[in-house]
Structure formats: structure tokens, C-alpha cells
C-alpha positions in Angstrom: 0.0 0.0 0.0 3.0 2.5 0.8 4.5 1.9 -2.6 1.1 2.2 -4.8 0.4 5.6 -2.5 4.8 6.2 -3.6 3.8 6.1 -7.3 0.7 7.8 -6.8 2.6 10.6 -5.6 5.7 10.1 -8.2 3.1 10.6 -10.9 1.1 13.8 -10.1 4.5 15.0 -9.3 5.3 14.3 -13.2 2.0 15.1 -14.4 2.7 18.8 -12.6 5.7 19.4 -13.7 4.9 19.5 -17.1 2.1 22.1 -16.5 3.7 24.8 -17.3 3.3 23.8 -20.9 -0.3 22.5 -20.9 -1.5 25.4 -19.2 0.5 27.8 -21.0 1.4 30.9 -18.6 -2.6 32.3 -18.1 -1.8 32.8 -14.8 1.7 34.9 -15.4 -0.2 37.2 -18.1 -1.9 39.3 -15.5 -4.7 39.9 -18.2 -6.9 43.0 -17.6 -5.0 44.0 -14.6 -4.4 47.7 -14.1 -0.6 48.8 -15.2 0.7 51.4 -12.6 3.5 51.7 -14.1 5.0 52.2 -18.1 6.6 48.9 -19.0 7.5 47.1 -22.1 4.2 45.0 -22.3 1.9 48.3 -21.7 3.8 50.3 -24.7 3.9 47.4 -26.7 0.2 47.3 -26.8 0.0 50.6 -28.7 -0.4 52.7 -25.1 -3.4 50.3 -24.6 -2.1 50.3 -21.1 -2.4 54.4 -20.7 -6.1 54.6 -21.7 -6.8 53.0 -17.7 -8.1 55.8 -16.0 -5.3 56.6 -12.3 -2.6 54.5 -14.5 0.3 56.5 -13.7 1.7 58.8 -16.1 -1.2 58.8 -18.4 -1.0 62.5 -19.5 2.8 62.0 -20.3 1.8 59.9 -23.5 -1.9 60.8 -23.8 -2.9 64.2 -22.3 -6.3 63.9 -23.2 -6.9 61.7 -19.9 -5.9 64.7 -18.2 -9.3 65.7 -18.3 -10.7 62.3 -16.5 -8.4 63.9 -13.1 -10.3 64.9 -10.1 -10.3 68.8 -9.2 -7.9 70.0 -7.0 -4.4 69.0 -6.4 -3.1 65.0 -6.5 -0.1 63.3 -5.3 0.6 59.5 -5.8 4.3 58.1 -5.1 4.9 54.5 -4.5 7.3 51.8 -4.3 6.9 50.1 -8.3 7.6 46.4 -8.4 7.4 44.4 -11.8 8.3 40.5 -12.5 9.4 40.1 -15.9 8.5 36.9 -17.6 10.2 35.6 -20.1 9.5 32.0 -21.6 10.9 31.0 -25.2 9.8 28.1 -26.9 10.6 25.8 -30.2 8.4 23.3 -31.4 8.6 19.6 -31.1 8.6 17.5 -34.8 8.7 14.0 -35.2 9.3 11.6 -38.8 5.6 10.1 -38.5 2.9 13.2 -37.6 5.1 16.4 -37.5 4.3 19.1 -35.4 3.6 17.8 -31.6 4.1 20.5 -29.1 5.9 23.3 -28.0 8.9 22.6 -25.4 10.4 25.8 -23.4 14.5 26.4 -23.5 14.6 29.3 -21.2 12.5 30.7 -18.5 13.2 33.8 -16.7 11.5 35.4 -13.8 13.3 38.3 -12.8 12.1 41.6 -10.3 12.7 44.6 -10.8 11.7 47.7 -8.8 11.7 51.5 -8.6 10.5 54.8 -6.9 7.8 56.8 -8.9 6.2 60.6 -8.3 3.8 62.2 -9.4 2.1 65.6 -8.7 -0.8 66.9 -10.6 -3.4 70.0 -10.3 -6.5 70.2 -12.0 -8.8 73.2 -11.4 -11.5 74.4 -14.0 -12.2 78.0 -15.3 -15.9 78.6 -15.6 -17.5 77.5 -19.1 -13.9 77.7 -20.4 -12.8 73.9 -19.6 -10.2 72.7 -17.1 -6.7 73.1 -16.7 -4.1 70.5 -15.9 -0.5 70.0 -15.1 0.6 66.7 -14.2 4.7 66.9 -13.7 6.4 63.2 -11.8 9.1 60.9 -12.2 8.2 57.8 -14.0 10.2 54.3 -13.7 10.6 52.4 -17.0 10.4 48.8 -15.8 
């Protein structure tokens, strides 16, 4: 009975280890998270990442989101913290079907962090529309 409950264990142990392929990353992707921060993967989606409404740094690259501010003056600093994932990948062929799977050759997962500022004022003039300045320090991670 020990040795069946052994290779029980030996197995899902095996079976999990290859997981990382059969469930391909969802989990790492952070899909529809908010970016607080510019990073490769939010500039890379054409500024996707800036049209978030409090994403820091949005009226650096698009000022028109200055306008979605709240009145008065605004100050957001933090302590930035990004993982960067990396996972290449070639595909698996064999002589009888072909194309089988994909198999990974390097995996990174590497932190990196940074200070950020930012200081904005937003006060509107009447019937003549607001006025913004948004100034800051802004970590590329």
C-alpha cells in the first residue's frame, strides 16, 4: 500500500511538472490587470495600457486623460515592483505526424523595482474647460 500511494505521488509530481506547458502561462499574463507603471508589455500594446483611467503617467503619453483627473491637487508616489517573464519556446517535430508540441528552453522570472512621483493640479475655469498640469518621475520597468 505504501508503494502504490509512492507512485501515486511520483506521478502527479510528473504530471505537474509539465504544466507549465499544458496550461501555457494564463496565470503569469496578469490579463486585464491595471498597469501602474509604463513597462515594455503596456507600450507594446500601442499605449493600450495608458487609456486605464489613475494608470500613472497617463497624461505623459496621452494628455487627453488629463481631463478624466479629479479637481484639486493630486499626489501618488509608490514603491513600483514588476516581475518580468520571459518564456521561449521551439516546437517539437517527429518523422511520422510532424508538429507535436511546443517545449520551453529558457524561463526567466526576474524583479525589478523602482521609486515613482507624481504631482498633478487640475482646477477648472468657468465655461472655459479645465486646466491640468501633471509633472512626476516615472520608472521604465
Amino acid at each position: 500500500m505504501k508503494i502504490i500511494r509512492l507512485i501515486i505521488i511520483v506521478t502527479f509530481l510528473a504530471v505537474g511538472s509539465q504544466a507549465q506547458i499544458g496550461y501555457l502561462n494564463y496565470e503569469k499574463m496578469h490579463i486585464g490587470q491595471q498597469v501602474e507603471s509604463y513597462s515594455a508589455r503596456m507600450l507594446g500594446l500601442a499605449g493600450s495600457g495608458l487609456a486605464l483611467k489613475g494608470a500613472f503617467g497617463q497624461g505623459i503619453n496621452n494628455p487627453a486623460l488629463l481631463v478624466t483627473n479629479q479637481k484639486g491637487l493630486g499626489l501618488k508616489a509608490g514603491f513600483a515592483l514588476n516581475k518580468l517573464l520571459e518564456n521561449r519556446e521551439y516546437p517539437y517535430y517527429d518523422s511520422f505526424v510532424g508538429f507535436n508540441d511546443y517545449g520551453s528552453y529558457a524561463y526567466n522570472a526576474n524583479w525589478y523595482y523602482n521609486l515613482y512621483f507624481d504631482a498633478r493640479f487640475t482646477h477648472q475655469f468657468g465655461k472655459i474647460g479645465w486646466f491640468s498640469v501633471q509633472a512626476g518621475t516615472t520608472p521604465f520597468l
